[in-house]
C-alpha positions in Angstrom: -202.2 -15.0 15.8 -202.2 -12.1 13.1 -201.4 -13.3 9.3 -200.6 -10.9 6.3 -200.9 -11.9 2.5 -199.3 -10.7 0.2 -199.8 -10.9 -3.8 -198.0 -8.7 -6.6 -200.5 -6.4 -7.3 -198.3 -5.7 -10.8 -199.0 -6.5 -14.0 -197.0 -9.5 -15.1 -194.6 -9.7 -17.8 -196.7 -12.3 -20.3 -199.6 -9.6 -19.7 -201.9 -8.2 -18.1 -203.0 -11.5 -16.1 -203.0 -9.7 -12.7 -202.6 -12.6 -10.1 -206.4 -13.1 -9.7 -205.9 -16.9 -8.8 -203.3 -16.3 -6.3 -205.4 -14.1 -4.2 -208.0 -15.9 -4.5 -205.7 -19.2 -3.5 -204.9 -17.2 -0.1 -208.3 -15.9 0.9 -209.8 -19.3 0.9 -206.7 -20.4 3.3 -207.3 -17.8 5.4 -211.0 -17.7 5.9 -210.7 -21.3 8.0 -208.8 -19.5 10.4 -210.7 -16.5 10.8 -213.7 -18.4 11.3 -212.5 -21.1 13.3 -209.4 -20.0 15.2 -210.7 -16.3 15.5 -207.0 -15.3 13.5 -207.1 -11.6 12.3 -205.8 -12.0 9.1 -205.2 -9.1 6.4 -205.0 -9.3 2.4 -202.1 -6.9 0.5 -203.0 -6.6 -3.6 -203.9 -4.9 -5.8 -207.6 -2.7 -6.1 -208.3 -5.0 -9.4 -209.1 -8.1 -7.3 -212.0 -6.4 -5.3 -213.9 -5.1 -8.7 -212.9 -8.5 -10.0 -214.1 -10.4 -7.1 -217.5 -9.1 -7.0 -218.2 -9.4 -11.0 -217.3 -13.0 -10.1 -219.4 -14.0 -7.0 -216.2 -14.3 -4.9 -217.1 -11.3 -2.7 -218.1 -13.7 -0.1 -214.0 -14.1 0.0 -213.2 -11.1 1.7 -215.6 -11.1 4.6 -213.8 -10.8 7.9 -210.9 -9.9 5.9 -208.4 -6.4 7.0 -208.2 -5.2 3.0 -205.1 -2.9 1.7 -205.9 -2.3 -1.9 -202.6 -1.3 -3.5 -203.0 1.8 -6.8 -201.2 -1.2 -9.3 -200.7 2.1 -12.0 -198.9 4.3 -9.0 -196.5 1.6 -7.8 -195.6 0.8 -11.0 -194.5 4.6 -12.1 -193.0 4.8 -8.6 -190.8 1.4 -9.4 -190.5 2.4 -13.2 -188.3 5.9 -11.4 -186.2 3.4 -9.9 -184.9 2.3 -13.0 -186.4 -1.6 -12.6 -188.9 -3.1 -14.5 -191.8 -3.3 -12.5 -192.9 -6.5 -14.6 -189.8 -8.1 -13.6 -190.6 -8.2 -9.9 -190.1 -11.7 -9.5 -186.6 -11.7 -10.7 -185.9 -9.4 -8.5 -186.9 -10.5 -5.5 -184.8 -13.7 -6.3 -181.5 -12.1 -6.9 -180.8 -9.8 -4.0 -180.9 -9.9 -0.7 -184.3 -8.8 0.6 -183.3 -5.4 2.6 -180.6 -4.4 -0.5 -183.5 -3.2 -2.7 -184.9 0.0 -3.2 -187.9 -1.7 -5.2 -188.8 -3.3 -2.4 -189.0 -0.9 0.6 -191.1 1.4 -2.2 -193.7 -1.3 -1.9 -193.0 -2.0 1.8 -193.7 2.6 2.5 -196.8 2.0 0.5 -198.1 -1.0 2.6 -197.0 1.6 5.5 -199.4 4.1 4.8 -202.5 2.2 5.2 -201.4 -1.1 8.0 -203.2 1.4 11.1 -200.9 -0.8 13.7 -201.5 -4.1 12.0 -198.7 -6.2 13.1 -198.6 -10.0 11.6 -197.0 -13.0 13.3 -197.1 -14.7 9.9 -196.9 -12.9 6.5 -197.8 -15.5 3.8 -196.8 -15.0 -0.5 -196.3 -17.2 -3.4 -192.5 -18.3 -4.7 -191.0 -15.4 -2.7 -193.5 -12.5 -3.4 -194.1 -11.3 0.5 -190.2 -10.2 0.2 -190.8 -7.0 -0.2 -192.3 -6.6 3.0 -189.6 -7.8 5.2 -188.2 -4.3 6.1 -192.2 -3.5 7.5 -192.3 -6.6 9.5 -188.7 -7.8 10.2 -189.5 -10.1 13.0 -192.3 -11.8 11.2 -191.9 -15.3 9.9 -192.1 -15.4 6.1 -193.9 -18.1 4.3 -193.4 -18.8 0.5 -196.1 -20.9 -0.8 -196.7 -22.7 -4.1 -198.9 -25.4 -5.0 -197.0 -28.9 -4.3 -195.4 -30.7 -6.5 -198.0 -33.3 -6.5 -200.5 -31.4 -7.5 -202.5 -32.4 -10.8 -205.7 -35.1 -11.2 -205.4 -37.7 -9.7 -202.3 -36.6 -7.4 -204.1 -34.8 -4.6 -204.0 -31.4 -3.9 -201.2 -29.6 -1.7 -198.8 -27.0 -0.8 -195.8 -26.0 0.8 -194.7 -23.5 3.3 -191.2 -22.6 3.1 -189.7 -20.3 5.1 -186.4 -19.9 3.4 -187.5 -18.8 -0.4 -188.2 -20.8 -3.6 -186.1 -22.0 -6.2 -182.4 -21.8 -5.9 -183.5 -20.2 -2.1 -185.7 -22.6 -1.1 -185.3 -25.9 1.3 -184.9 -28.5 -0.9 -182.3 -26.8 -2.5 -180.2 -26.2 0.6 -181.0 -29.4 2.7 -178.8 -31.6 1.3 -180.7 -33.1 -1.7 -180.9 -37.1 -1.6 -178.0 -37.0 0.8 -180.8 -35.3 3.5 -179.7 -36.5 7.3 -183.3 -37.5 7.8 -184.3 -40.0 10.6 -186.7 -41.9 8.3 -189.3 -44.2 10.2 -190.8 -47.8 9.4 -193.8 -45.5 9.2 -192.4 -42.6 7.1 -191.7 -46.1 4.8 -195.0 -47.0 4.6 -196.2 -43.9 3.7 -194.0 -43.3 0.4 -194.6 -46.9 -0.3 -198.1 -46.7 -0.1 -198.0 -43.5 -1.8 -196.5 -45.0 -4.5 -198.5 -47.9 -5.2 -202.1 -45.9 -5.0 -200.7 -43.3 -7.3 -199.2 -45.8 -9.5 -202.6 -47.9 -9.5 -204.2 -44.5 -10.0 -202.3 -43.2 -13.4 -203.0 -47.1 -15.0 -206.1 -46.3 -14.6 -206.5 -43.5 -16.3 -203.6 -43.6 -18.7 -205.0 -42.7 -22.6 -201.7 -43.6 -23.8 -201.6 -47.4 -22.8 -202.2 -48.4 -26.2 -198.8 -46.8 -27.1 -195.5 -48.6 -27.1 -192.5 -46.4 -26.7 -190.2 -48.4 -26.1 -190.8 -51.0 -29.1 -187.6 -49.6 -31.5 -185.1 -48.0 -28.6 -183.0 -48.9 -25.7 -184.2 -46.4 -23.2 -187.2 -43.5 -23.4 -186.9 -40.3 -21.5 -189.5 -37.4 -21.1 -189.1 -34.3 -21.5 -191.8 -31.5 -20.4 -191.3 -28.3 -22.2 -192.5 -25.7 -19.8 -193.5 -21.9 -20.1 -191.4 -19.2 -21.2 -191.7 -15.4 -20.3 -191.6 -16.8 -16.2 -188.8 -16.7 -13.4 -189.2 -20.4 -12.6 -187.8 -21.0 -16.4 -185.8 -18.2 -17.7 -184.5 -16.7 -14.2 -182.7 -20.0 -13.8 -181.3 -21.2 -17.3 -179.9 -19.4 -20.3 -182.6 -20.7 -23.0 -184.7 -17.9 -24.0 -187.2 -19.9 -25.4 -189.1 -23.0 -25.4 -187.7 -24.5 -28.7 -184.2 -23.5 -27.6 -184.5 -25.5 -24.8 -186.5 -28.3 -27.0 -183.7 -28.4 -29.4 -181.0 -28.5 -27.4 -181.8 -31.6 -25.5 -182.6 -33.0 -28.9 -179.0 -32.4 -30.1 -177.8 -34.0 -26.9 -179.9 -37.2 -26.8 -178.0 -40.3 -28.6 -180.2 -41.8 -31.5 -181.0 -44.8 -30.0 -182.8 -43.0 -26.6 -186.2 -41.5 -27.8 -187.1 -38.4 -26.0 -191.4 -38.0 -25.2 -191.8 -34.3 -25.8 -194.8 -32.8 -24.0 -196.1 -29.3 -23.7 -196.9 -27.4 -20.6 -201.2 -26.9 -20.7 -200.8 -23.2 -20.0 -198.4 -22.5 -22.8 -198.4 -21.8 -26.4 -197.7 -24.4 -28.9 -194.0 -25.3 -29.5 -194.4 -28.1 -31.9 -195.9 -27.1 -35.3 -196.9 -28.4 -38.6 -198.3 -24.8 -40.1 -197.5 -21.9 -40.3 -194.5 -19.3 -40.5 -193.1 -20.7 -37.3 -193.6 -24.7 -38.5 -191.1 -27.0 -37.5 -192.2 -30.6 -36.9 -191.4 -31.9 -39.8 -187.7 -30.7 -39.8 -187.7 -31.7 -36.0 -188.4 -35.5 -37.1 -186.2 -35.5 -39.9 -183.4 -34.4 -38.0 -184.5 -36.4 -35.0 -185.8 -39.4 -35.9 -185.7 -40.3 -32.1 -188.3 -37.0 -30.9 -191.6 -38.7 -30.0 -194.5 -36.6 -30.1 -198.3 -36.9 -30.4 -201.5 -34.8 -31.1 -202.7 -36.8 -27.9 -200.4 -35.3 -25.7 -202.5 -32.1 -26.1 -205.7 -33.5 -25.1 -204.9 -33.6 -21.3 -204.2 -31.1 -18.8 -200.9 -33.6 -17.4 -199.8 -36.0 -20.1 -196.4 -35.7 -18.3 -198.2 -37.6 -15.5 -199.0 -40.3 -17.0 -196.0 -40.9 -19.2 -193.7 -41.0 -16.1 -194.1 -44.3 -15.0 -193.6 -45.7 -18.8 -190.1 -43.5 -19.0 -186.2 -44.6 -17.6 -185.6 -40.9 -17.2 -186.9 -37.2 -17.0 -185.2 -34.6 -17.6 -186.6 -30.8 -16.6 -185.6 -27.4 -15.3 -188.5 -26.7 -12.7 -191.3 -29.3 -13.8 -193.0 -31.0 -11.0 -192.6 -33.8 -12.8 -189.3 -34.1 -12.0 -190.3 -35.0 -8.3 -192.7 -37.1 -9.9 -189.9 -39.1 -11.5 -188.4 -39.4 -8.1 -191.2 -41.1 -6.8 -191.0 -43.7 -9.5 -187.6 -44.1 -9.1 -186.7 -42.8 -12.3 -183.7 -40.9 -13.9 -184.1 -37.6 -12.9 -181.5 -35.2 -14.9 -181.6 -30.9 -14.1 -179.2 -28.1 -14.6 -177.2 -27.3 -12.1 -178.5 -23.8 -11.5 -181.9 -25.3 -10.3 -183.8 -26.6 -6.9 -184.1 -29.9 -9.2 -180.3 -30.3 -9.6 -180.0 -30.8 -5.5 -181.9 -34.0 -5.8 -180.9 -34.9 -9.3 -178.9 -37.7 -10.1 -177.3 -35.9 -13.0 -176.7 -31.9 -13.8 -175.6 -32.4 -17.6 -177.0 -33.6 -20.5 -174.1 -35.7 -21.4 -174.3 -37.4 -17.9 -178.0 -37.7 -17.7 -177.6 -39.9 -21.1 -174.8 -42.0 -20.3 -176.6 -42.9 -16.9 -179.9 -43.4 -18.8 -177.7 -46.3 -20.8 -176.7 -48.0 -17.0 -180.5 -47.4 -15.9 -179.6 -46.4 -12.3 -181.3 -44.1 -10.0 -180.2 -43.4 -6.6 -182.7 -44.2 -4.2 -185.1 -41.1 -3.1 -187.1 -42.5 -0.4 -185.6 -40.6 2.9 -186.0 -37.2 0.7 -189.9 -38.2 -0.4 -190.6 -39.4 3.5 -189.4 -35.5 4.5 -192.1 -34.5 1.6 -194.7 -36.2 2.8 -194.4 -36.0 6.5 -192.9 -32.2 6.8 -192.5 -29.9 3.7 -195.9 -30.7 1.3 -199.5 -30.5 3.4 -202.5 -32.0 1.7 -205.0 -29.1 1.1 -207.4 -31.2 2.9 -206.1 -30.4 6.2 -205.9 -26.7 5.1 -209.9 -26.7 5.4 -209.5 -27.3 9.6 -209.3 -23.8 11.0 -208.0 -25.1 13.6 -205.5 -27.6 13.0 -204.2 -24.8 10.5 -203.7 -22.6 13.2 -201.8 -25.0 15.2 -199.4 -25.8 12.4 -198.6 -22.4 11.8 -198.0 -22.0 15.9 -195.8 -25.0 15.5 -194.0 -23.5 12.5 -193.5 -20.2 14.4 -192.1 -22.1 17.3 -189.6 -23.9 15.7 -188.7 -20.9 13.5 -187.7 -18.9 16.6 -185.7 -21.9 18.4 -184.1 -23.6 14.9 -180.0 -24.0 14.6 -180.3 -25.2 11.3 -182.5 -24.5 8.2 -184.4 -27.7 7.9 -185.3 -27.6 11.9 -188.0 -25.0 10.9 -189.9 -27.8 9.0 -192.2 -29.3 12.0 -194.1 -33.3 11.6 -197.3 -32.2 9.5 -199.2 -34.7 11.4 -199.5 -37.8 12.9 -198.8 -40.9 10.9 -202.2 -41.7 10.6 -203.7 -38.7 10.2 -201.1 -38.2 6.6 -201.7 -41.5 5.9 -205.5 -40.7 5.6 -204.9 -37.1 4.0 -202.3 -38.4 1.5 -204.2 -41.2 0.7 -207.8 -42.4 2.0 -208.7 -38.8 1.3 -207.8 -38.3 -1.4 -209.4 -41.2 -3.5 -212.6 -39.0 -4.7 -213.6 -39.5 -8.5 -210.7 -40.0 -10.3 -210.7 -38.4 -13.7 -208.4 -36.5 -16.0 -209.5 -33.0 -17.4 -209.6 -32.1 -21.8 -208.5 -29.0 -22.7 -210.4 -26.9 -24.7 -209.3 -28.2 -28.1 -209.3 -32.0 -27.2 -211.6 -32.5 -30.5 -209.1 -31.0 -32.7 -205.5 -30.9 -31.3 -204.4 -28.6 -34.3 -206.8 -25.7 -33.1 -204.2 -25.0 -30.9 -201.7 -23.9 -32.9 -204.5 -21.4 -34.6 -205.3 -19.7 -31.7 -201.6 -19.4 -31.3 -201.0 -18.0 -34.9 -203.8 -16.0 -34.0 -202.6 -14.5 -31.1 -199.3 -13.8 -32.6 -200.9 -12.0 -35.1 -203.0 -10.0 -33.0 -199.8 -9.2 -30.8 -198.1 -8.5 -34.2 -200.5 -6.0 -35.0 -201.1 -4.5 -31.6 -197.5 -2.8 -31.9 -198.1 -1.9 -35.1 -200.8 0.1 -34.2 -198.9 1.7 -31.3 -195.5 1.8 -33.1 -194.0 5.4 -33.6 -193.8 4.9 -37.3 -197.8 4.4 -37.7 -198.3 7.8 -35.9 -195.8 9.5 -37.6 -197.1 8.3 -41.3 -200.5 8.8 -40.5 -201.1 11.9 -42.4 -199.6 10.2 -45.3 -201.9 7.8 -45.2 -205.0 9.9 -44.7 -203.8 11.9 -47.8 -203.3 8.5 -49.9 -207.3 7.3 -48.9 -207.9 10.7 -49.6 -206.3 10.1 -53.3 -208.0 6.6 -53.8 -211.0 7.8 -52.8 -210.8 11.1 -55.8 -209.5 8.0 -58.1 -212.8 5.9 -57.8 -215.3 8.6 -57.8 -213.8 9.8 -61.2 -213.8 6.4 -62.6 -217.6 5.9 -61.9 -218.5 8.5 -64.5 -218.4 8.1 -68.2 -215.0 9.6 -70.2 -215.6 12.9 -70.9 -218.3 13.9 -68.2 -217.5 15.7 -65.3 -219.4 14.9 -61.7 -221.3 18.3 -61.2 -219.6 19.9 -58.4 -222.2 21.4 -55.5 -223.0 25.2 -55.7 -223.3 27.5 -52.5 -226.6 28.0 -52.6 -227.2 24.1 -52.4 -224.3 24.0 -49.8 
């Protein structure tokens, strides 16, 4: 078996932020099965990840490895010709069909140049990424990845390989949500229930909020994870351009005896702040008496985690939490332009809260027993070389011979074999990770002002206007400078000017 990955080797749109993590993500899933199932396997980036692999010890990565190190600068002048913004890759991928876009076969003649007869079985990418190479390797069998949805301390590890897309492209949204024709098993039972109960038992055991009653002066609480802006899994699928828009427009919605838990995502910036030109807590929860937000919430890496189970409802655009509220058998609410809205049990705001006030959730166990058993795999099985290998054979297999979308989605394992991966397995030290300002939650909204600043000034400095005045400028120092020398000296008494001869 030959496997391709693939990783945007372009600069992103929040920044520079090349994909280092991704890559690295794929080479470690790779090197099992070039070790163990003797799989030729090839990585497709760009040339930053090598110089930044070796200043990072992760050399060790690449051994064994076929290597195509993309020129990131080149392809993005070649893409920037086009007329597309090469920083909006991912949003392109996502709204045409693959072979329609000239973006894409640019990247697909560069990977050309340099494959020397390489032909994949399997071309792996993350949410929709290894697009671009479908007019290479048309009869290769595409795999999206992306972390699963279950994915944070003390949920164990895993991912998913879908074959169709992500997002609005992707299985769950086109396999019939919690309506699924799945033939679910006394033992596919067992394993969401089981599931449940250890993770359950799990978050209590942990939870830092437990001292905190939410509940105590409203009918029904709801959570709501603000997410990150400036990324396709947020903007390329709702209309809010920011995080606060999106904040305050659920807040307008929410009746005033429903409290919504506001939490921020840990990669993002602040939303919520009490300083500052951009402060607005203190209007939020005057005109929102209902909003419910602590400094705590900042101290963890997944608040949203553990507030779940203590909710009625959730409601989010592309949060894992919102399969999270499924597993508890929570509201689940999502727009209806997302993957969340096919297993949602309501697509507007207005809906969400009137079924918040009736506390009814459709039952989601046949949809979590096709999780568990066929769409998510625990990374612990990853590490086999050679089960890996067979899965992937499996996957090709039924790719080939599927009449319908879902048939591509093979058993992940034997029952006892994902009882033990899902669960016995992943019992190791359970513990929930600070972030760096856990001493001081308000630290984090200086380092945003100061970033914002810095950004601020950055296009300053690069503006036209700042060139254009600079000689002005120059000849105003120039001025002040004239100004203060003549002021040192006494009225009346002139600074003796140099002579030649001392020149």
């Amino acid at each position: 078996m030959r496997v391709a990955c693939f990783v945007n080797p372009l600069v992103q749109a929040s920044g520079p932020g090349f994909n280092y993590g991704g890559v690295e993500a794929l080479a470690k899933l790779v090197q099992p099965l070039r070790r163990e199932a003797r799989c030729e396997c090839m990585l497709i980036t760009g040339g930053w990840f090598k110089e930044w692999a070796r200043r990072n010890g992760k050399a060790h990565l690449l051994t064994g490895l076929r290597t195509i190190w993309l020129d990131e600068l080149l392809l993005y002048r070649r893409i920037r010709e086009l007329g597309e913004l090469p920083t909006a890759l991912d949003q392109t991928v996502h709204q045409a069909d693959d072979k329609e876009q000239p973006v894409l076969g640019t990247i697909a003649e560069v990977v050309a140049q340099n494959v020397n007869g390489f032909e994949p079985d399997i071309i792996m990418g993350f949410a929709g990424q290894a697009n671009c190479l479908a007019k290479l390797w048309p009869t290769a069998l595409r795999l999206h990845i992306e972390r699963g949805y279950f994915g944070r301390d003390p949920y164990p590890i895993s991912f998913y390989f879908d074959h169709l897309g992500t997002y609005s492209r992707s299985a769950v949204a086109r396999i019939g949500g919690l309506k699924l024709a799945y033939s679910i098993t006394s033992d596919a039972l067992l394993l969401v229930s089981a599931f449940r109960s250890h993770m359950a038992a799990a978050l209590n055991s942990l939870d830092p909020f437990r001292s905190n009653d939410f509940c105590s002066h409203f009918d029904r609480v709801c959570l709501l994870p603000l997410q990150v802006s400036n990324e396709f899994s947020f903007d390329g699928l709702v209309n809010y351009r920011t995080q606060f828009e999106y904040l305050y427009d659920v807040l307008a919605a929410a009746p005033k005896d429903i409290a919504v838990i506001v939490t921020e995502h840990p990669r993002g910036e602040p939303i919520l702040r009490r300083s500052g030109p951009s402060s607005n807590i203190d209007l939020l929860r005057r005109t929102f008496p209902n909003m419910i937000f602590l400094d705590e919430f900042r101290r963890y890496q997944s608040s949203s985690q553990f507030l779940v189970p203590r909710v009625d409802g959730v409601w989010s655009v592309s949060s894992s939490v919102g399969y999270q509220a499924l597993l508890f058998n929570r509201l689940l609410g999502s727009p209806p332009s997302t993957e969340l809205s096919n297993v949602s049990d309501a697509t507007t705001l207005a809906d969400f809260f009137g079924r918040l006030r009736q506390h009814k959730s459709a039952n989601a166990d046949t949809f979590l027993a096709w999780l568990l058993e066929r769409y998510l795999v625990p990374a612990t099985l990853l590490t086999d070389g050679r089960w890996f290998h067979d899965y992937l054979q499996r996957r090709l297999d039924a790719a080939r011979s599927a009449t319908s979308p879902i048939d591509g989605f093979v058993p992940t394992a034997d029952a006892d074999r994902l009882m033990d991966a899902w669960i016995a397995k992943a019992s190791g030290p359970l513990t929930i990770k600070p972030l760096q300002w856990h001493d001081d939650p308000s630290i984090a909204e200086v380092l945003a002002d100061l970033r914002a600043v810095r950004r601020e000034r950055d296009a300053l400095l690069k503006s036209t206007s700042w060139r254009i005045t600079a000689p002005l400028r120059f000849v105003k120092q120039a001025a002040v400078r004239r100004m203060r020398l003549a002021a040192s000296f006494p009225r009346g008494v002139r600074a003796k000017q140099p002579t030649s001869a001392a020149c």
